[in-house]
C-alpha positions in Angstrom: -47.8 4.9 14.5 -46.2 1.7 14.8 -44.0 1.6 17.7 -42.0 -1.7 16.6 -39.6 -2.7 13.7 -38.7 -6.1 13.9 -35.5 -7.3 11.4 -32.8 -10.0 11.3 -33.4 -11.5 14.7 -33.5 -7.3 16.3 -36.6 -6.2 17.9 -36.9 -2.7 18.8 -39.3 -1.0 20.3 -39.9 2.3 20.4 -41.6 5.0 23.4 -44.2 7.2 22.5 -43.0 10.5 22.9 -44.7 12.7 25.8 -46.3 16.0 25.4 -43.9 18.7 23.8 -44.7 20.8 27.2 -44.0 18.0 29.5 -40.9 17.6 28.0 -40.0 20.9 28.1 -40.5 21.3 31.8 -38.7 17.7 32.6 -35.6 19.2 30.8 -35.8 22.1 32.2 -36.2 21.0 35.8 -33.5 18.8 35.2 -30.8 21.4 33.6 -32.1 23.9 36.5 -30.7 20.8 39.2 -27.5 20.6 38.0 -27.0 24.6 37.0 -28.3 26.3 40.2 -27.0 24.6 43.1 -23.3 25.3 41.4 -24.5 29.1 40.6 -25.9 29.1 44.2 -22.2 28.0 45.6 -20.1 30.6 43.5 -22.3 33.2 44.2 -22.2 32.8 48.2 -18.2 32.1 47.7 -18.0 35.5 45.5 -20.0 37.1 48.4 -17.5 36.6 50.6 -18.8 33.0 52.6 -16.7 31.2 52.4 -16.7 27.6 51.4 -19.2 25.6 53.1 -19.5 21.8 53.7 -23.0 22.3 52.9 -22.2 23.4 48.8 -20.9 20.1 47.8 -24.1 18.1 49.8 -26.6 20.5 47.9 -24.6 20.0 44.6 -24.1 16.2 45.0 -28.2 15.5 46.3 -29.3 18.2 43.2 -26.6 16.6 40.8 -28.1 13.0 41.5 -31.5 14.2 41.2 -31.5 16.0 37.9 -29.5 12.9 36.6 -32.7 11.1 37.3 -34.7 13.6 36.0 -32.9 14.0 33.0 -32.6 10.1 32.0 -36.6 10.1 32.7 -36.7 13.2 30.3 -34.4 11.4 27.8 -36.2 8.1 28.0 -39.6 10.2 27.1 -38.2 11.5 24.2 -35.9 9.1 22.6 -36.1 6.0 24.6 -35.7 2.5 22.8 -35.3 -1.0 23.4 -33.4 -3.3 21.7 -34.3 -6.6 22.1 -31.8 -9.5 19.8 -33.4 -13.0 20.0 -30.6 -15.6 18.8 -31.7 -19.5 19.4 -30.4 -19.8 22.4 -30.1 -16.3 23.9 -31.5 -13.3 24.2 -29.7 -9.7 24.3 -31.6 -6.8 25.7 -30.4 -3.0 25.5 -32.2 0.1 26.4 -31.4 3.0 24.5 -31.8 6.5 26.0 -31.0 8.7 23.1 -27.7 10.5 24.6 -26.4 7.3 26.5 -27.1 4.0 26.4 -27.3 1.2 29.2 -25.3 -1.6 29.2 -26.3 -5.0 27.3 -27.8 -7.9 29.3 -27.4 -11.5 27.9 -30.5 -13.9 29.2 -29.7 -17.8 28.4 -32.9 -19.3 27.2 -33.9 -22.7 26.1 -37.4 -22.3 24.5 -39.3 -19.2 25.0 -43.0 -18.0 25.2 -44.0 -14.7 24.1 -46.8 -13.1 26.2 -48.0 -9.9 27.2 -48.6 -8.1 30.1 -51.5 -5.6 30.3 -50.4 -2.4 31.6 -51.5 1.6 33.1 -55.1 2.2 32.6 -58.0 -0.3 31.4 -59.3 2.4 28.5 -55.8 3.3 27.5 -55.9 -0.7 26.1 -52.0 -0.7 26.3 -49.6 -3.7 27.5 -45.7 -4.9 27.4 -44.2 -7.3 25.7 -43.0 -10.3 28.2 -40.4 -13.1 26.9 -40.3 -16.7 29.5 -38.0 -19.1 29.1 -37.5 -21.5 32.6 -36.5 -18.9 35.3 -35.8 -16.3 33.1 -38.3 -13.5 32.1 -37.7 -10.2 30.6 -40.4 -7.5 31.0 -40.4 -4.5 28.4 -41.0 -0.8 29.4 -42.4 0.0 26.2 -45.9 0.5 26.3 -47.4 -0.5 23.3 -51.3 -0.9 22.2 -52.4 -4.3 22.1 -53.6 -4.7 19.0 -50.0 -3.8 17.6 -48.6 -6.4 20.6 -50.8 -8.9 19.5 -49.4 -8.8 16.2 -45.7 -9.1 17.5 -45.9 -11.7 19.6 -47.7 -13.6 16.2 -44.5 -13.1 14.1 -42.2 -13.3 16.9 -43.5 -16.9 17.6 -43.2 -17.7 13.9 -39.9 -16.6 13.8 -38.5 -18.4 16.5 -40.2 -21.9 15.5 -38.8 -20.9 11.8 -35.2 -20.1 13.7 -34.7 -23.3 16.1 -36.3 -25.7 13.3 -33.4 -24.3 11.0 -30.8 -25.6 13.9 
């Protein structure tokens, strides 16, 4: 499986999804953080309790904590970076299925594609890495190097190709 499509000047790269178990105990971990703490409160209210200080501190540290978990979960299943590369910047987006994070503008002047090797020696995997001056921007997406190789081959093309056109 090929986990890039590169078009028009967009880059995107795509995760490899996790174990269909995994992610069925992430989302469920993280559904069970928001849901039980609030069940927990309304059934010690309904028991006659009282409300406590203490409901809204286990709801707000569980809330924050199966946010994480589910944008972890998310990114594991539908994760994806967008990566524009226009002559003189670069726009970078990470796209976790139900939400997206904002976009990130990098000036650049001319930049080197590279790669990082990344995880385990055997696993052969590594991320994309764009320098230009002070600025670099890492990707998340593992991808095997062979494929990375590859990229970085036409993504170098391109951009000689692209600033020769200017």
């Amino acid at each position: 499986m090929q986990q890039y499509h590169y078009q028009n000047n967009i880059l995107n790269l795509k995760v490899k999804k996790s174990p269909f178990l995994v992610r069925v105990v992430m989302f469920g971990l993280a559904f069970s953080f928001f849901l039980f703490p609030v069940l927990g409160a309304i059934f010690g209210i309904a028991e006659g309790s009282g409300l406590h200080i203490g409901y809204f501190i286990a709801i707000g540290v569980f809330s924050i904590m199966g946010f994480y978990l589910l944008r972890v979960s998310l990114w594991n299943t539908y994760g994806e970076e967008t990566i524009q590369i226009l002559a003189d910047k670069i726009i970078y987006e990470a796209n976790y299925g139900w939400f997206k994070d904002g976009k990130k503008e990098f000036d650049i002047k001319i930049p080197e594609f590279s790669l990082k090797t990344v995880g385990y020696e055997e696993d052969n995997e590594g991320v994309l890495l764009v320098v230009s001056g002070n600025v670099e921007i890492e990707s998340v997406v593992k991808i095997p190097m062979f494929q990375l190789e590859k990229l970085i081959l036409t993504l170098q093309n391109v951009y000689i190709e692209v600033s020769d056109s200017l």
